[in-house]
N, C-alpha and C positions, 0 to 999 in steps of 0.2 A: 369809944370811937375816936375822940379826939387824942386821946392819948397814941393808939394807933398809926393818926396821921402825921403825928408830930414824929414819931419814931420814924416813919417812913420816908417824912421830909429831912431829919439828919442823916438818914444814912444815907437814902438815893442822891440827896441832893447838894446838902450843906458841907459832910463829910468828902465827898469824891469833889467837890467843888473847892475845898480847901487842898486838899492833899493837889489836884491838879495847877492851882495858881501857888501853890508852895514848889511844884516840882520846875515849874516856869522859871520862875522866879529867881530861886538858888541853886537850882540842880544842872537845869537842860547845857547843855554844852551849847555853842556857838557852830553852827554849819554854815558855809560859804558855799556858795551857787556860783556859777559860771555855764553862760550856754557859747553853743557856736549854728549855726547857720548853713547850711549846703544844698548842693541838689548833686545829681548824678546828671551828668551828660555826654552822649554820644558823637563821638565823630560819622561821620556820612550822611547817607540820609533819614528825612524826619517819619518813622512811622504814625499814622495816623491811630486816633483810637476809636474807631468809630462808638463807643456807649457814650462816649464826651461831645461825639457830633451831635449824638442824641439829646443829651443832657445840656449841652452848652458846654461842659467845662472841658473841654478837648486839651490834650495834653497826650504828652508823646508816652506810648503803650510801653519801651521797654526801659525809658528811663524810671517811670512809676513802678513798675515790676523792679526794678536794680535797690532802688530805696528802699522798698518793702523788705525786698533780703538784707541791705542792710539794718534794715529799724532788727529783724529778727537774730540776728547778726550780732547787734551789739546786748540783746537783751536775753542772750544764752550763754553758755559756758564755754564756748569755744572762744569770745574777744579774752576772759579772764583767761586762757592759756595761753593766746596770743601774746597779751602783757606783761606777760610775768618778767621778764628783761627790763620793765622799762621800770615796775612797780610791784611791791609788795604790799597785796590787797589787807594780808590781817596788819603787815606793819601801818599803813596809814589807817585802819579801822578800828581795829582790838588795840586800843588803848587803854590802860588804865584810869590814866587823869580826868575819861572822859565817861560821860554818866553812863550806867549801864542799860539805860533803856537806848540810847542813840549809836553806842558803839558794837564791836563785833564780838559775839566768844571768842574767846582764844580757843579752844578746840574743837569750833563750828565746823561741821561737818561739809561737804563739795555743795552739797541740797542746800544747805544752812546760808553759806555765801554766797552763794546764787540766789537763794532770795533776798540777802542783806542786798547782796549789788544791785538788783530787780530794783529797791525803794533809793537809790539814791543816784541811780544813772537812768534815764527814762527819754525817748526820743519820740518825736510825733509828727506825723505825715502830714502834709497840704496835699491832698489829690489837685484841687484847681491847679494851684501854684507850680505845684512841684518842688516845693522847700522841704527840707527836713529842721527839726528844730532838736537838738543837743543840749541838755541838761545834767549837771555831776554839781552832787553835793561833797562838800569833803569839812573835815575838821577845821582845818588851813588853808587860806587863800591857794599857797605855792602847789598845796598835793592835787585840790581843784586845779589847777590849770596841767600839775602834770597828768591826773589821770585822764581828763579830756583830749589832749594834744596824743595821747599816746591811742585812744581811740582812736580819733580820727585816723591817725597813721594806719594803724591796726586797719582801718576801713577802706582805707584808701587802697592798702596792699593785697584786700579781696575785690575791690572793684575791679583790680587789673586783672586777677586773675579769675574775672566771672568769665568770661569768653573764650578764655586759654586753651584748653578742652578743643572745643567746639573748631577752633580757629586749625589746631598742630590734625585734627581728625580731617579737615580739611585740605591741610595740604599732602597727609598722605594717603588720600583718597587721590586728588590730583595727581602726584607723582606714578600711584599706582596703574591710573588712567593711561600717563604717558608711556607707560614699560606698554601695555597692553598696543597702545597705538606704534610704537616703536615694532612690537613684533608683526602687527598687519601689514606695515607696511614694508618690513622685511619680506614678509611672504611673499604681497604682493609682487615687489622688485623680482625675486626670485622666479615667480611666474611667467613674468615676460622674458626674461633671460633666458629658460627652457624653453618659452616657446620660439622666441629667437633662434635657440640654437638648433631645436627639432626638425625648423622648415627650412630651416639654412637659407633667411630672408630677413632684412632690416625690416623692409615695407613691401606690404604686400598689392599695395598702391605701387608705387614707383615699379615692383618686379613685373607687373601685368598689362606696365605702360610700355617697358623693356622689351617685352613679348612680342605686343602687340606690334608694335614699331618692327620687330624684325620680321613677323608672320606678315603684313606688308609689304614689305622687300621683297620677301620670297614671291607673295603671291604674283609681284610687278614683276619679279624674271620669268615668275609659271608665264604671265599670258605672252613675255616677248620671248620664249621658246615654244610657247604656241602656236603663234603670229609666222615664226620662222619654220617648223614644223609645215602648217600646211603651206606655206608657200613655194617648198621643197616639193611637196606631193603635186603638186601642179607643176613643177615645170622637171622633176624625177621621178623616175621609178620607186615603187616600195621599198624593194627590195638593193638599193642602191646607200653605199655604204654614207653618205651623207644624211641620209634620211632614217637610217637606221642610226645613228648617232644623234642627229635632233631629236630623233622618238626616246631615245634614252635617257636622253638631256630633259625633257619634258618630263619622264615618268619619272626621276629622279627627283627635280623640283616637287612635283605632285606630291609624292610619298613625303619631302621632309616640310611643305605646308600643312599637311593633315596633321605629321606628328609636333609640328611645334604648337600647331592650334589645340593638340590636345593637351601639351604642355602647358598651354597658358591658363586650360581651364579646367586642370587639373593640377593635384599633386604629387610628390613621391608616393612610393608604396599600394598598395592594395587597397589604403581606406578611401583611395579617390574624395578627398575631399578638395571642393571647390573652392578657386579663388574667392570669390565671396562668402563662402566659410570662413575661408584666413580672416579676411576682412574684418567680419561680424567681429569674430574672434580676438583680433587684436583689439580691435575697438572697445570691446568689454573690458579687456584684461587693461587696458589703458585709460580706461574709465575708471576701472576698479582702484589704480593705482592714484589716479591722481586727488581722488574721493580721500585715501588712506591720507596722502600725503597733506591735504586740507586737513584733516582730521588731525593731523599730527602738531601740524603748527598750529591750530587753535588750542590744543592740549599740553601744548607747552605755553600757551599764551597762560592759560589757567594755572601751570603751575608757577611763572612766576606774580601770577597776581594774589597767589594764597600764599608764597614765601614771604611777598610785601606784608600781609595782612593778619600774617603772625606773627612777626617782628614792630608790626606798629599796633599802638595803646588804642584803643576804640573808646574805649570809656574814661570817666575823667569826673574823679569829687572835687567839684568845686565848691571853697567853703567861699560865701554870700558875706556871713556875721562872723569874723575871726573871734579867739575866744580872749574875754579879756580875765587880769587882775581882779578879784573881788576886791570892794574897801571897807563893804559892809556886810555883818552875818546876815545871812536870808532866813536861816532857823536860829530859835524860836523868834518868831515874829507874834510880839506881846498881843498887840488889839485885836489882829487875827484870830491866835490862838486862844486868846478870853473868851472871846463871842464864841467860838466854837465850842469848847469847854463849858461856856454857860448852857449855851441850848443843848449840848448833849444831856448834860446832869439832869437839865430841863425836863427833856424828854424822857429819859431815864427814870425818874422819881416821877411822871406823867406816867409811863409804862407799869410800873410797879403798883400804883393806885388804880390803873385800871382793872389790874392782875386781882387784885383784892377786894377791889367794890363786884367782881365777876363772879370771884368765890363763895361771897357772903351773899351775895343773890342766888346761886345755886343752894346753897344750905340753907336758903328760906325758902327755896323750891320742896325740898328735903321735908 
């Protein structure tokens, strides 16, 4: 039994506890850390979040959304193709000089470096805040700062282009609006012009004022060839060529009162439609048009306000904590990594002894 635990204590414990502070020690290569600081932020206005209303920690809904694609952004395989101009990931990682637990294979596979990259670029949200925090381990101060800088760039040139999309579907929605309002209000033009031209009248107001004013006239001469008329029969014969000439004079008047008054309240043709048909009529057709032509210059208002707003940057990473110079390695960090190393082994040879005191009580079950 004691023999057992002794054995179990060098190998779980004393053995992986050695080899771990020998690999510390002589082996682990030196990483340099460098963070940097940002948030995303919107030009216009601030959307609310209402679950932050809720919570307290209120915070604008699309910049927290914009971060989050970047955090996802930088922690997938599209930034390492994005990069690749600015940095070569196996040249700063697959080193030889450098131990082989911290560096990269040389013929790690796309899955392979994606995970290497996963453990040593690593970004993390403030939902209150709104910060993002940026993290990059590298071998050397200078590759830490280039491969950081060239992220951020890398992220900055997806911020601008999150809305891109959204913004150009916009304005040729808009544009396409304006062709559409362009042809109503062609039509409508066109409408009034035939009907202009059909009734052979500007205004059918003014034409009925025309009318009226001369059915008037006439009727003023009807009653003074009236007035003359009988005054004739009282002091002539009927038949007396004065009186038959006033009576002529009268029915002549008569006849062209009735037909101008049926002029005024009527129109050309057989469809006898009423002045106040025209009326109605124009007024509709002049409604219609002036509606199109409101329509038109609001729709061109829209389109230059989506030209504006596709040419201008809505979004905007700004970094908070620029990224600085390492002066000191952040890996292996001795007193940390002890204590962590010890309590594993700890645990470890803890694990293993419970594994076997388990066993030997089932086989005395047995």
């Amino acid at each position: 039994m004691k023999l057992l635990k002794s054995v179990t204590f060098w190998l779980f414990f004393v053995i992986p506890m050695a080899l771990g502070t020998t690999y510390y020690s002589k082996y682990a290569s030196n990483q340099y850390e460098t963070t940097a600081h940002f948030t995303i932020e919107k030009s216009g206005g601030f959307q609310s979040d209402p679950l932050g209303a809720l919570t307290g920690l209120s915070g604008n809904v699309s910049s927290t959304r914009d971060a989050l694609i970047i955090k996802d952004f930088i922690e997938s395989r599209e930034v390492i193709e994005q990069t690749k101009n600015d940095f070569d990931i196996k040249k700063l990682y697959a080193r030889n000089d450098k131990d082989w637990l911290s560096r990269l294979e040389e013929n790690a596979s796309i899955e392979d470096i994606l995970d290497y990259w996963r453990s040593k670029v690593s970004i993390e949200f403030n939902t209150s805040s709104g910060i993002a925090h940026l993290s990059v381990f590298a071998f050397e101060p200078e590759d830490a700062m280039l491969v950081i800088n060239s992220v951020l760039k890398a992220s900055q040139k997806l911020v601008n282009n999150l809305s891109e999309k959204s913004r150009q579907d916009s304005l040729k929605f808009a544009r396409r609006e304006l062709k559409n309002a362009e042809k109503k209000l062609a039509t409508v033009r066109t409408k009034v012009k035939q009907f202009h031209d059909n009734e052979q009248i500007l205004s059918p107001e003014k034409n009925i004022e025309t009318k009226l004013t001369l059915v008037a006239g006439l009727e003023a001469d009807l009653a003074k060839a009236e007035t003359e008329l009988r005054s004739l029969r009282i002091a002539l014969h009927d038949r007396s060529p004065k009186v038959k000439a006033a009576r002529n004079k009268y029915e002549s008047l008569k006849r062209q009162v009735q037909k101008e008054k049926a002029r005024s309240f009527h129109s050309k043709g057989n469809k006898s439609k009423t002045i106040g048909a025209l009326i109605a009529k124009q007024q509709a057709l002049l409604t219609e048009q002036d509606f199109a032509e409101k329509s038109y210059a609001s729709t061109l208002l829209n389109v230059e306000q989506a030209r504006i707003d596709a040419i201008q940057q809505h979004r905007y990473l700004t970094v908070i904590v620029k990224p600085q110079l390492p002066e000191r390695a952040a890996k292996p960090d001795q007193p940390h990594d002890y204590i962590v190393l010890f309590l594993s082994c700890l645990l470890l040879w803890g694990i293993v002894g419970l594994i076997i005191a388990s066993i030997r009580d089932h086989a005395g079950w047995v």
